[in-house]
N, C-alpha and C positions, 0 to 999 in steps of 0.2 A: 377793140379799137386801139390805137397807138396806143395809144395809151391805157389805150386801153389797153394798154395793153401790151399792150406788147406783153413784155412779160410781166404784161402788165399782167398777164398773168402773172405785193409784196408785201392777234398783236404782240408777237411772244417778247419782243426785245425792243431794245431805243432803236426808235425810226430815225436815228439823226443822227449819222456819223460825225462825229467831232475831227474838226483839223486845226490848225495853227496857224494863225493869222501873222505874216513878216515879212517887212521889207528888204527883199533880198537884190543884191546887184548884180552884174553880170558878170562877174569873175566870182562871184562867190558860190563855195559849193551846196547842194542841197540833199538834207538826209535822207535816206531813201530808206524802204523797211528790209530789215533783216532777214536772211535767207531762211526760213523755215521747213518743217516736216509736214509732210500734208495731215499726221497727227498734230502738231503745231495749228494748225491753222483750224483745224475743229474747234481751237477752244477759245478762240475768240472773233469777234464779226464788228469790230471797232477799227473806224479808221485814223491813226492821228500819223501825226509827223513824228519823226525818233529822232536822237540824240545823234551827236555829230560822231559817235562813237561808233556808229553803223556804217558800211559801206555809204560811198558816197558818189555820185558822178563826180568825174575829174573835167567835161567838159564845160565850156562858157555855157551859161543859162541864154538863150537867145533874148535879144532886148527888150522886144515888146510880150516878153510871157510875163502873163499873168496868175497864170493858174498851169500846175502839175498832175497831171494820173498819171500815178506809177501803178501798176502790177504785174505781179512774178507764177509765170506759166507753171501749173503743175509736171513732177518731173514725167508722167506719164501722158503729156497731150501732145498728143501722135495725131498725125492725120493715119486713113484708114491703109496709103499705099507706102507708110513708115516714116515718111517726113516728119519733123518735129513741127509744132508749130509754133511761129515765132514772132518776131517784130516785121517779118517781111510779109506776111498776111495782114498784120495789124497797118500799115502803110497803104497795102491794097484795098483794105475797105474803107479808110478814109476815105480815099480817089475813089473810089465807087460809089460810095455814098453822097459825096457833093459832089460826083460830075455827071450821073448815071439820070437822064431825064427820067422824071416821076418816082425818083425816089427820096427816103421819108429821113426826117431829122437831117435835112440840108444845113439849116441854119448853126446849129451846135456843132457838126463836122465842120463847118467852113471857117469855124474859129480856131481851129487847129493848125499849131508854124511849124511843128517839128514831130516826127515820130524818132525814137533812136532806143539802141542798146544800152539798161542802163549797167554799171560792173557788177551789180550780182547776177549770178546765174541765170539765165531766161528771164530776167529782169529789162520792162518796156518800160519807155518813160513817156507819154504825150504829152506837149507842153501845147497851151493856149494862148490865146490873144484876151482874153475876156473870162471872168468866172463864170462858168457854164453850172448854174442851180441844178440841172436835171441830171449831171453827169451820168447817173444810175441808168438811164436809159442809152447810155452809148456803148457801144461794143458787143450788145447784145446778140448780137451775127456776126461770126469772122468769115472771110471767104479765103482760101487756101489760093494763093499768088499764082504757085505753081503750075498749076490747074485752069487756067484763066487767060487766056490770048492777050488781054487788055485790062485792066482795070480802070480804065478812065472810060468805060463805057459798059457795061453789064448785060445790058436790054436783053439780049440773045444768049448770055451767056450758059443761061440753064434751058433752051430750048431743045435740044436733042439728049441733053446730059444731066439726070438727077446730079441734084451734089452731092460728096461723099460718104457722107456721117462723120461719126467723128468717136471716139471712147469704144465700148464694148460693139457698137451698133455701125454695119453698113446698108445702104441705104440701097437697096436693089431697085425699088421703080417709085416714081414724084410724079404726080400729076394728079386732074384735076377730080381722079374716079378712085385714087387707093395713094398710099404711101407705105412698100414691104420694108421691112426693119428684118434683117439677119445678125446674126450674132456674128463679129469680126473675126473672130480669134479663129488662128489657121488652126492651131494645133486637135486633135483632138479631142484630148482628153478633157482640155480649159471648154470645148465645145458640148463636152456633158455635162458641165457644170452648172448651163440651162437649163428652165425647166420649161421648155418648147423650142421650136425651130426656127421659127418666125411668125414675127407681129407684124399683123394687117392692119390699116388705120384708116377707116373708110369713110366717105360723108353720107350725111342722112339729110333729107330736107325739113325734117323736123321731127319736134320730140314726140310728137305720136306714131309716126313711123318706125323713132330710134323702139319703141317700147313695142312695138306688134314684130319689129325684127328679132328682138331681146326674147319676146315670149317663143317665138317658133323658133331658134336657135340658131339664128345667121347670123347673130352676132353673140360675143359673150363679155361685155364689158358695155356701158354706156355712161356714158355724164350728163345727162338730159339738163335741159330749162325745167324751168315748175309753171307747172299745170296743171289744168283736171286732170286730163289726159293722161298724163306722168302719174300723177297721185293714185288716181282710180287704175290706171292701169297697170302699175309696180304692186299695188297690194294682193300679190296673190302667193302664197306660201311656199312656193317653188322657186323664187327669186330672190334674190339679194340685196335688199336696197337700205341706203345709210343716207341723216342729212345732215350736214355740217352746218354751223353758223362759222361761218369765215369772212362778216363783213360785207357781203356785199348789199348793195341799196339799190331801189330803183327811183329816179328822179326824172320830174317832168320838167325842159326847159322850155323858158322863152327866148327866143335871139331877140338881140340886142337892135337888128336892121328888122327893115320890111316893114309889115304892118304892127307890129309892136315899137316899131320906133317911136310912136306917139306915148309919152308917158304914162297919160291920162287911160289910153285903151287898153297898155299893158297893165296896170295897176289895176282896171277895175277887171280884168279874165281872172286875175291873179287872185284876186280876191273872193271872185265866184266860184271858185273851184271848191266844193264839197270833199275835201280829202276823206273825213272819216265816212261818206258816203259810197268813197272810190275801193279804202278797204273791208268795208261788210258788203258790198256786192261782188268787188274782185276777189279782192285778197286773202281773206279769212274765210270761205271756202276751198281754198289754197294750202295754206297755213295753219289752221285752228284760229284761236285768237291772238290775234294783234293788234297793234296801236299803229299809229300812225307816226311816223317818224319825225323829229323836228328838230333835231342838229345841222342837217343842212346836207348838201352829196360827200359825206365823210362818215363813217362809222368807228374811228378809231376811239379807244377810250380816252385816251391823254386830249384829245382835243374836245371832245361831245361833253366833257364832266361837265355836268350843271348847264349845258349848255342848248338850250331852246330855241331859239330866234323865231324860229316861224310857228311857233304855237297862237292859236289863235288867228290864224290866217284866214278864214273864211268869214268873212262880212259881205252879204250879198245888197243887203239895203243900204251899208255904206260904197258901195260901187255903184250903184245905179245913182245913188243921189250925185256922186262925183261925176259921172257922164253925163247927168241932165243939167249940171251947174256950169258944166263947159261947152254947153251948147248943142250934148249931141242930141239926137231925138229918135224914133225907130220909124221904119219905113215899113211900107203894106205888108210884108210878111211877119214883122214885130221881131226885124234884126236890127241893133245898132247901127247907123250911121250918121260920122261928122258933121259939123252944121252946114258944109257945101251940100251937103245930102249922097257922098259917096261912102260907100259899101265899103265893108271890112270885113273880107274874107280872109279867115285862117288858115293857112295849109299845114295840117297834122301830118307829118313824116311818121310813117307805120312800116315795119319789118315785117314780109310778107311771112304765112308760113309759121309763125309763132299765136301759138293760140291764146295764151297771155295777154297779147299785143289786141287781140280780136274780140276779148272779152272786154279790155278797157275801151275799145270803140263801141260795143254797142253801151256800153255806161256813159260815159261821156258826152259822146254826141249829142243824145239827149238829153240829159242835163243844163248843159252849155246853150243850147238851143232855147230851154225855159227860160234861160240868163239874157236871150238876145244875141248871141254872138254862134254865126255861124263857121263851123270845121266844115272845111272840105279833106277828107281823108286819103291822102295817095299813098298806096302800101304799093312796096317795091318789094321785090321777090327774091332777093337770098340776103342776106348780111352783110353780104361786100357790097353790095349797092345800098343798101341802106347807110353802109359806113360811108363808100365814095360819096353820095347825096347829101350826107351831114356834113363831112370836111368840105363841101363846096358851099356850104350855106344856101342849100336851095330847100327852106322852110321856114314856116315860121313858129314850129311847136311839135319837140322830141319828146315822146317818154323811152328809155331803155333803163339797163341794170349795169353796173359797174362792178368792179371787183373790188372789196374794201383795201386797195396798197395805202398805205399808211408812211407816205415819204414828203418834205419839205417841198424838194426838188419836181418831183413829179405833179402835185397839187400846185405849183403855183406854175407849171409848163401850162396845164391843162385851166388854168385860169385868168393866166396873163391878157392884156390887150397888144401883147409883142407878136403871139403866139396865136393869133387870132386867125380861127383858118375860112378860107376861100376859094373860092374856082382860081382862084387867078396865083394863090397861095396855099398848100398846103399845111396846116401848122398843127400843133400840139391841140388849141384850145377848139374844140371840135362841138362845143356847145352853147357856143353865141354871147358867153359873158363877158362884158367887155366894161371897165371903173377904174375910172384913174386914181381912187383913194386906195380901192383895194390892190394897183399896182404897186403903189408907195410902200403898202402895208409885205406885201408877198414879198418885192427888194429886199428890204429890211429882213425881213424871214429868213431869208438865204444868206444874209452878212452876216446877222448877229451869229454867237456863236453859245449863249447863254439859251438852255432847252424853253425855260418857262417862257425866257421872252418869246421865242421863236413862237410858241404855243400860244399867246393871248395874241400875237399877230392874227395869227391863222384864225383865232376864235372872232375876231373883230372884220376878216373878211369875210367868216360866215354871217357873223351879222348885216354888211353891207348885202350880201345876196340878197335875202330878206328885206331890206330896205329898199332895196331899189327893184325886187318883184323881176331876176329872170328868170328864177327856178324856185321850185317847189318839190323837197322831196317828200315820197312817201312811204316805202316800207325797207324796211331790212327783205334781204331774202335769203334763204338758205342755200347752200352748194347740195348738189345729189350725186350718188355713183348710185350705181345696181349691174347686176350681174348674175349667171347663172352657175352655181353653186358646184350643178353637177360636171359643168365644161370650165372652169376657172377657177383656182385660188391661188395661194389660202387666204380666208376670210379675210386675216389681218393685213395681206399684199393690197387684196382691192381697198380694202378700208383707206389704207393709207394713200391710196389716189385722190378720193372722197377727200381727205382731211388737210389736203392742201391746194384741190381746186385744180391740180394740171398734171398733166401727164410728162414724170421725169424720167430718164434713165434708171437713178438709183431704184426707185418701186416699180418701173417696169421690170428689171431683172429680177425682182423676187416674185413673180407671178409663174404660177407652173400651170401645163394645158394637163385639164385631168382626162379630156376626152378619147385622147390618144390619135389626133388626127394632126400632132407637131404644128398649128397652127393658131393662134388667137387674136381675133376679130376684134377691134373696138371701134363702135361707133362714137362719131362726132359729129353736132348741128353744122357747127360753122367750117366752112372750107372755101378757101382761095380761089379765086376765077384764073389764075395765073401762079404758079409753082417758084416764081422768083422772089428768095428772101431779100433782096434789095427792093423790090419795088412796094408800092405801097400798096397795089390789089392782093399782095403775096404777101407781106407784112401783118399784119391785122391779124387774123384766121390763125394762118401758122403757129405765130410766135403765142396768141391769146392763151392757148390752152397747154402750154409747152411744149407743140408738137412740131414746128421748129427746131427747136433745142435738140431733137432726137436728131437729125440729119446738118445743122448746123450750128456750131459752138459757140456759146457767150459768155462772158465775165460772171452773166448776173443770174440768178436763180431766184425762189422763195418756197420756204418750207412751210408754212404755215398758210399759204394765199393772202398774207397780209403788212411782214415785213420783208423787204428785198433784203438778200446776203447776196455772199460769193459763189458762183457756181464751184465744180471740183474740177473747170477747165484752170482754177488759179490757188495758189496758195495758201491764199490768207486773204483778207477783204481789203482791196487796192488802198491804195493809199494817195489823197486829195492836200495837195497844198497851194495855200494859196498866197503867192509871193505877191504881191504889190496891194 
């Protein structure tokens, strides 16, 4: 999901780049960071303002900016037919991104008044209208100008033409059955320097299939969901399988519209909900033992310390006593309904195809049902319709799994009431929480520039979740890779897939094909109904797992699957100022 994602496939380091709050006028210059070594830029991942002593734009600051991103292209980001890549791609996706119908993060592109060259070297300057909290999520896709009829319209633009790739990787074929990876490099000898020919990147419809393909050897890499399926069917000693704790969590919402719009009905589902029932029948035959999670849809450490909110959540006789005191009463089949005497049906949005997904329906339903309150379950059939379904708000009760990104910016996109997505609007917050205190609370988050405060913010609008009953998380879950040992390695290439959750460049070139057939296969659940990285059916899928990133270039990366860095399309980790 966007955000999910995006990349979103981002706790090793501070999730919280620091910048430098000042009022700057429009004839005055601003610092801009120092031209560095891409050995330079390894050794650090903090963004601040620098000293007036560093290069500097010489031009006027436009009036109405408010906010700066600068960052300096690595000297080696070439496109695939030798162009450099540069500010004039970074322009082109602006325009494409807020003029291209149905495509995603309109709103934070449209606060954009200027792109330009800034005087150092391959140095970009994007100035804004407004302080853009999320910044981490822009740039994530660059599209090569060159190559492009238009960029104030995209729609078609990848219809007959994968896009290029970008670094060591070109992109031979895009679409909705495979994605081939060839290694760039004309020369020869740089071309033995691989250890394969080319990577295939295929979809699966799911993690039982990815694992009966894994066992008979059509494929040699997988990232499966967790499962029985998965679990029982990885354990066999011919295969290779690893499971990361990388954060991420699986949480049940309530949206904020529909039939939960009533407080009273929302608060008493919220309260009947049996979590540690949910994990000894789902999840800990899954898992081994676990507990039931109660920090809220966040795993990060700095925020979760000490921090409970929803512990204690299940009160079923205090829920019924609050629905019989406001007048509801139950009708002939012993389901809730209002005191007009209408019906309150839930529509549980279900991910087809995920067996996961199909264990917690048959737990639930009946549960919930004991409780008086009837699910009706609509499972849609691949991931992109479950996502398109959710960003339209057409339900009234998600459970899915997130990736634990552990960023400011990202966490209050995906929570805001600005950010609130819809049929009519696509937006960031794609899971129906909508609080004006915790709006106040997430602002502030993003101004202050002090870590602790930022932190007891964030911990105060976990509390508000919990208080006002639209979500309920309940387990951490682990990341999986596996693989077959005897057609892929070395052990530690695939590990290092597993241990950061997505499929990069850097770990994919250390994988060698042991089979000798110069090919290697890896399966993935989730895959695009549409091959366009601007649009939003293309968006989601692609970029979730990094597998975007392989055929189209962005600023941002993550090494760990939980803090966001700099990709090695840039220098050093951009640089955010925030002038007014």
């Amino acid at each position: 999901m966007s955000a999910a994602l995006l990349l979103a496939a981002c706790s090793g380091g501070d999730a919280v780049e620091s910048t430098t709050s000042a009022v700057v006028q429009t004839t005055t210059t601003v610092a801009q960071p120092e031209e560095v070594t891409a050995d330079d830029a390894a050794s650090s991942d903090v963004s601040t303002t620098t000293s007036s002593a560093v290069p500097t734009t010489t031009l006027p600051i436009p009036d109405t900016a408010v906010m700066q991103l600068a960052f300096q292209f690595a000297a080696d980001a070439y496109w695939p037919d030798g162009a450099k890549i540069g500010v004039d791609d970074v322009r082109c996706t602006v325009d494409a991104l807020r003029s291209t119908p149905g495509s995603v993060g309109v709103e934070a592109y449209d606060a954009v008044i200027d792109v330009r060259e800034g005087r150092a070297e391959d140095l970009v300057e994007v100035y804004f209208d407004r302080f853009v909290g999320n910044y981490r999520v822009l740039f994530d896709r660059l599209l090569q100008a060159s190559a492009i009829e238009s960029c104030s319209d995209v729609t078609t633009a990848f219809d007959d033409e994968a896009p290029a790739g970008w670094g060591v990787f070109s992109v031979e074929a895009w679409n909705t059955a495979q994605m081939m990876l060839v290694p760039s490099h004309s020369g020869e000898e740089e071309s033995e320097s691989f250890g394969f020919e080319r990577l295939v990147v295929v979809p699966v419809g799911s993690s039982a299939v990815e694992v009966d393909l894994l066992r008979s050897g059509q494929i040699d890499v997988i990232i499966p969901d967790v499962s029985l399926e998965t679990v029982d069917g990885l354990s066999d000693p011919n295969l290779g399988f690893e499971q990361f704790d990388l954060g991420r969590h699986e949480d049940m919402y309530l949206r904020s519209t529909g039939v939960f719009s009533d407080p009273f009905f929302r608060e008493a589902f919220w309260l009947s909900v049996d979590r540690e029932a949910l994990v000894d029948e789902v999840y800990a035959p899954l898992l081994g033992p676990t507990e039931v999670w109660n920090c809220g849809p966040v795993t990060f450490d700095e925020w979760c310390s000490g921090q409970t909110p929803f512990a204690g959540s299940y009160n079923a006789d205090a829920a019924a006593q609050m629905l019989t005191e406001a007048g509801w009463t139950f009708d002939g089949d012993s389901y809730w309904q209002d005191e007009t005497g209408e019906p309150h049906e839930i529509t549980w949005l279900v991910a087809g195809a995920r067996a996961r997904q199909d264990q917690l329906v048959d737990v639930l339903v009946p549960m919930m049902r004991d409780m008086g309150f009837r699910l009706k379950v609509e499972s849609v059939g691949s991931e992109f319709e479950f996502s398109d379904r959710l960003a339209a708000g057409d339900w009234d009760l998600a459970v899915y799994a997130q990736s634990g990104l552990a960023d400011v910016g990202l966490f209050a996109a995906a929570h805001s009431c600005a950010e609130f997505s819809t049929a009519e609007r696509e937006g960031w917050n794609v899971n129906g929480f909508c609080d004006a205190e915790s709006d106040a609370l997430l602002d502030r988050a993003l101004t202050v520039r002090n870590e602790d405060d930022q932190v007891a913010d964030i911990q105060a609008v976990l509390g508000r979740m919990a208080k006002t009953h639209h979500v309920l998380p309940l387990v951490r879950l682990p990341s999986t890779v596996a693989w077959r040992p005897d057609t892929v390695g070395p052990e530690e290439a695939v590990s290092a897939i597993g241990e950061s959750g997505l499929l990069s460049i850097e770990q994919l070139i250390a994988l060698e094909d042991l089979d000798g057939d110069g090919t290697i296969f890896i399966g993935v659940e989730e895959w695009a109904a549409c091959a366009n990285p601007v649009l939003s059916c293309g968006a989601d899928g692609w970029f979730g797992d990094g597998i975007g990133a392989l055929a189209v270039p962005g600023i941002w990366t993550t090494d760990d699957g939980v803090t966001i860095t700099h990709s090695s399309l840039v220098r050093q980790a951009p640089f955010v100022t925030e002038l007014r």
